[in-house]
C-alpha positions in Angstrom: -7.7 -13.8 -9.4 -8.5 -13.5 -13.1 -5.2 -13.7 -15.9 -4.9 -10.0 -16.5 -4.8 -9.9 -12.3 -1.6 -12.6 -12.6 -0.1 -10.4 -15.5 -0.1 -7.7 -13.3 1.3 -9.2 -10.3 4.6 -10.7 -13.0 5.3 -6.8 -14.2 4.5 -5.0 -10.8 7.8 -6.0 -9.4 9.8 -4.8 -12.7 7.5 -1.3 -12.9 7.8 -0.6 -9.3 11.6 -1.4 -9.2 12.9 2.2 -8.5 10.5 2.7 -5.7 12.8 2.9 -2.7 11.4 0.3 0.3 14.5 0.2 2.2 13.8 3.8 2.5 10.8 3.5 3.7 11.6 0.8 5.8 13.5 3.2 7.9 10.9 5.8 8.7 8.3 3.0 9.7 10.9 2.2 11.8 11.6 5.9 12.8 7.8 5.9 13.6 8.0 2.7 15.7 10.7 4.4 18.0 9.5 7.9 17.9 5.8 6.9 18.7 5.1 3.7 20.0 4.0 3.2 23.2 4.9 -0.5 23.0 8.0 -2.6 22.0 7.5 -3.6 18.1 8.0 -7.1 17.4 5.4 -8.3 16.0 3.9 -6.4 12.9 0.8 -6.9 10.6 1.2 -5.9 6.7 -2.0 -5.3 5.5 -1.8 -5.3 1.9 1.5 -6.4 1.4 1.3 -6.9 -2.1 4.4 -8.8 -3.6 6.5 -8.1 -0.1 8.2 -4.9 -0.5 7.8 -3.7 3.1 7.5 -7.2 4.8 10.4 -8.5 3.6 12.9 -6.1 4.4 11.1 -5.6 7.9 11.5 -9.5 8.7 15.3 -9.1 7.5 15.5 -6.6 10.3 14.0 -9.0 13.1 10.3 -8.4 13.0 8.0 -11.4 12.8 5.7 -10.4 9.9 2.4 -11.1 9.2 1.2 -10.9 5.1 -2.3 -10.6 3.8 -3.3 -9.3 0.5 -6.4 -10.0 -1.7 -4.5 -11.4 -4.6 -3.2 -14.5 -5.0 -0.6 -13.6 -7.7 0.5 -11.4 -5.6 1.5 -13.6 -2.6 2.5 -16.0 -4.8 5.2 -13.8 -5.8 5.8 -12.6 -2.0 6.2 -16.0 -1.0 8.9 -16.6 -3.9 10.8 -13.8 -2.8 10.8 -14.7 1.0 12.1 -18.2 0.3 14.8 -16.8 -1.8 16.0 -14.5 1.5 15.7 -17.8 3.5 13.0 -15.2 5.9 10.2 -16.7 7.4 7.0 -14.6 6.9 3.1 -15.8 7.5 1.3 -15.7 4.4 -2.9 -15.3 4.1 -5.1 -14.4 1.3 -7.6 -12.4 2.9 -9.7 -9.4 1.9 -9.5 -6.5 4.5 -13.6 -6.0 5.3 -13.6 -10.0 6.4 -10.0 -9.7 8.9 -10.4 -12.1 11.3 -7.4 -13.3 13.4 -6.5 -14.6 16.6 -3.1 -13.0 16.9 -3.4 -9.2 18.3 -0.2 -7.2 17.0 2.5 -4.8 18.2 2.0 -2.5 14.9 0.0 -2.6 11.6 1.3 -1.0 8.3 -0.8 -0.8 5.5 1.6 0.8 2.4 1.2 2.1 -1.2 -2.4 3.0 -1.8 -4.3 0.0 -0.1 -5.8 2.1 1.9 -7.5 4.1 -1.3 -9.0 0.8 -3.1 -11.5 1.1 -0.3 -13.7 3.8 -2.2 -17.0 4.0 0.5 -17.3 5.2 4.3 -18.5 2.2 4.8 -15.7 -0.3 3.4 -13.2 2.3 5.1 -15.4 1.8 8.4 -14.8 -1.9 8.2 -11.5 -2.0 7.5 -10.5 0.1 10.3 -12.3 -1.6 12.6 -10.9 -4.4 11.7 -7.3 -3.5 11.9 -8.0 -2.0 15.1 -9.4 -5.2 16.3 -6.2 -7.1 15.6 -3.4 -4.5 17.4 -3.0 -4.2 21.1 -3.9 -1.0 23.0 -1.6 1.6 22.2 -0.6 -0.1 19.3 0.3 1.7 15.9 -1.3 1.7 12.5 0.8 3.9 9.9 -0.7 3.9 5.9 -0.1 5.9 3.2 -3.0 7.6 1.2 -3.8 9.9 -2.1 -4.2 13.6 -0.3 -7.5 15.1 -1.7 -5.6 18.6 -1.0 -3.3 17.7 -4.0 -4.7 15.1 -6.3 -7.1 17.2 -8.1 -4.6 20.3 -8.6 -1.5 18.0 -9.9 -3.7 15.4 -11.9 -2.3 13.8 -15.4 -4.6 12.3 -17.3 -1.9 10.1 -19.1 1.5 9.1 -17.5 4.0 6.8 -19.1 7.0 4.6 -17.5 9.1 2.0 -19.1 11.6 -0.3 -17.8 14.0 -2.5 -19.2 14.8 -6.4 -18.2 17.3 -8.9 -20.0 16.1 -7.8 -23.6 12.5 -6.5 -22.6 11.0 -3.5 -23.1 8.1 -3.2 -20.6 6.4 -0.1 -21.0 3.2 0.8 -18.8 0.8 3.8 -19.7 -2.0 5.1 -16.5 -4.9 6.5 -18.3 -6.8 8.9 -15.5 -9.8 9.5 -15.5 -11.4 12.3 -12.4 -14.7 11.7 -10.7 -14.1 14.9 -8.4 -18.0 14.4 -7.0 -17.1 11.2 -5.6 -13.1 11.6 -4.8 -12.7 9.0 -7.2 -10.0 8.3 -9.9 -10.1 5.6 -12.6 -6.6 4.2 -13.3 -6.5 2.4 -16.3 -3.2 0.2 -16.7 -2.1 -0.7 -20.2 1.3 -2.9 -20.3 3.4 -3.6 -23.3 6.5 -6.1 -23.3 8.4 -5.5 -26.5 11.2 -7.4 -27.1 13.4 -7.1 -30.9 11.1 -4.7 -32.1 7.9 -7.4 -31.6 5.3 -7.1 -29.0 5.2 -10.6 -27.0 2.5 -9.7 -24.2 0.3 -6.9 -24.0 -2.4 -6.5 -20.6 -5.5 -3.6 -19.9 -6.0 -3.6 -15.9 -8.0 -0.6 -14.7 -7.8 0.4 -10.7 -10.7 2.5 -8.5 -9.3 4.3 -6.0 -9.9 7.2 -3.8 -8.3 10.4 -2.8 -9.2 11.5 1.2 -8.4 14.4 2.5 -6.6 14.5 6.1 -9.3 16.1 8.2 -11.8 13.2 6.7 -8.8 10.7 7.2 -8.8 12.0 11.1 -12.1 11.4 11.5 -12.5 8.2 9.9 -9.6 7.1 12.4 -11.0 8.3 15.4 -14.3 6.7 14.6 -12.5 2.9 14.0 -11.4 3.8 17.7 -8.0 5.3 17.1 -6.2 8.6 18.3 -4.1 10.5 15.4 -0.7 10.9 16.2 0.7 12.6 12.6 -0.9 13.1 9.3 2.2 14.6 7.3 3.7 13.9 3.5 5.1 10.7 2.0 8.3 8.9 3.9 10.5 11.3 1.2 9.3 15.0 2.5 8.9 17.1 5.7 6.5 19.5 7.2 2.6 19.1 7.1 -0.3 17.9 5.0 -0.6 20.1 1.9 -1.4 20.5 -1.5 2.0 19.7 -2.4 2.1 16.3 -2.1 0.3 13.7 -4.2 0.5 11.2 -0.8 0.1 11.5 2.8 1.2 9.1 5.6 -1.1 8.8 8.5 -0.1 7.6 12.4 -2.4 6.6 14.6 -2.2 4.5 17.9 -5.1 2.3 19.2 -7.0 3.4 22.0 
């Protein structure tokens, strides 16, 4: 991956740091009790970025499988795994090739990686291709930007800054709409300030997409799933609406 792409994968961890994974942890494991038809023990995380699901998941006894598109980002995974003395398998591997061997109990796929895929056709393949990898019955959960709400809460500019041992890191999302498409440009600018001096600064700008759950439904049941929930993010209740900025889809292969 390019430098800025290896700048980003050293401050995600600090940025990120309040986002509750444990938390989360416990409703995929909710899911995996309330709706799987299957025991889970073995568990694909598709896009696992720097290991914020997989490792807590292998700490709880699941034999974990970790692909992500970004080097960096492993790298860091892998750093973090060997500190918990867990054993996780590690591949760099972008979702539209997936090809493996192994068929799996459940597949997650957390924290927008479903939204960098930005055509039908990209979503197509990378359905089809997580479906390919579970066993029948087997669940897929994923989280995703819920077209019902992203256009009525949108920012164009949102600012967060953390601090670590002396450093100031502060991170500003410039937003920019393409409502035509479903599209939203995310453009990342990082600052690291320490004694009043800027000591690395990084522009990293992110294409994603906003779905709405009906299209999310059908999308699934095209890639040869059955829906089992669309509902908000791990933190909230009830159904899909326009009060949430994400939505966590269920589905079990047929």
């Amino acid at each position: 991956m390019s430098e800025v792409y290896q700048k980003y994968a050293t401050y995600y961890d600090l940025i990120t740091q309040d986002k509750n994974y444990e938390q989360e942890c416990d409703f995929l494991e909710t899911v995996f009790k309330k709706h799987s038809h299957i025991p889970v023990k073995t568990l694909l995380d598709a896009g696992c970025g720097t290991g914020g699901h997989a490792i807590p998941l292998a700490r709880r006894g699941y034999k974990v499988t970790c692909l992500d598109a970004s080097e960096a980002m492993l790298t860091k995974a892998k750093q973090k795994s060997e500190q918990a003395r867990l054993h996780l398998d590690f591949g760099m591997m972008d979702l539209r090739q997936l090809c493996l061997s192994s068929q799996f109990d459940a597949a997650i796929a957390m924290f927008d990686v479903m939204d960098y895929f930005t055509t039908d056709e990209d979503l197509q393949k990378v359905l089809r291709n997580i479906r390919g990898v579970l066993k029948g019955s087997a669940l897929f959960t994923f989280d995703f930007w819920n077209g019902l709400a992203v256009p009525r809460m949108f920012r164009e500019v949102s600012m967060k800054e953390v601090w670590e041992e002396g450093e100031r890191i502060i991170r500003w999302i410039r937003r920019e709409l393409d409502t035509s498409r479903h599209l939203c440009r995310n453009v990342h600018h990082f600052m690291v300030i320490r004694e009043s001096k800027i000591i690395d600064e990084m522009e990293d700008t992110h294409i994603v997409r906003y779905f709405f759950p009906q299209e999310i439904a059908h999308h699934l049941e095209e890639a040869g799933f059955e829906v089992v929930e669309i509902r908000p993010s791990p933190a909230f209740e009830g159904k899909a609406d326009e009060d949430a900025w994400s939505e966590i889809a269920i589905a079990r292969a047929k």
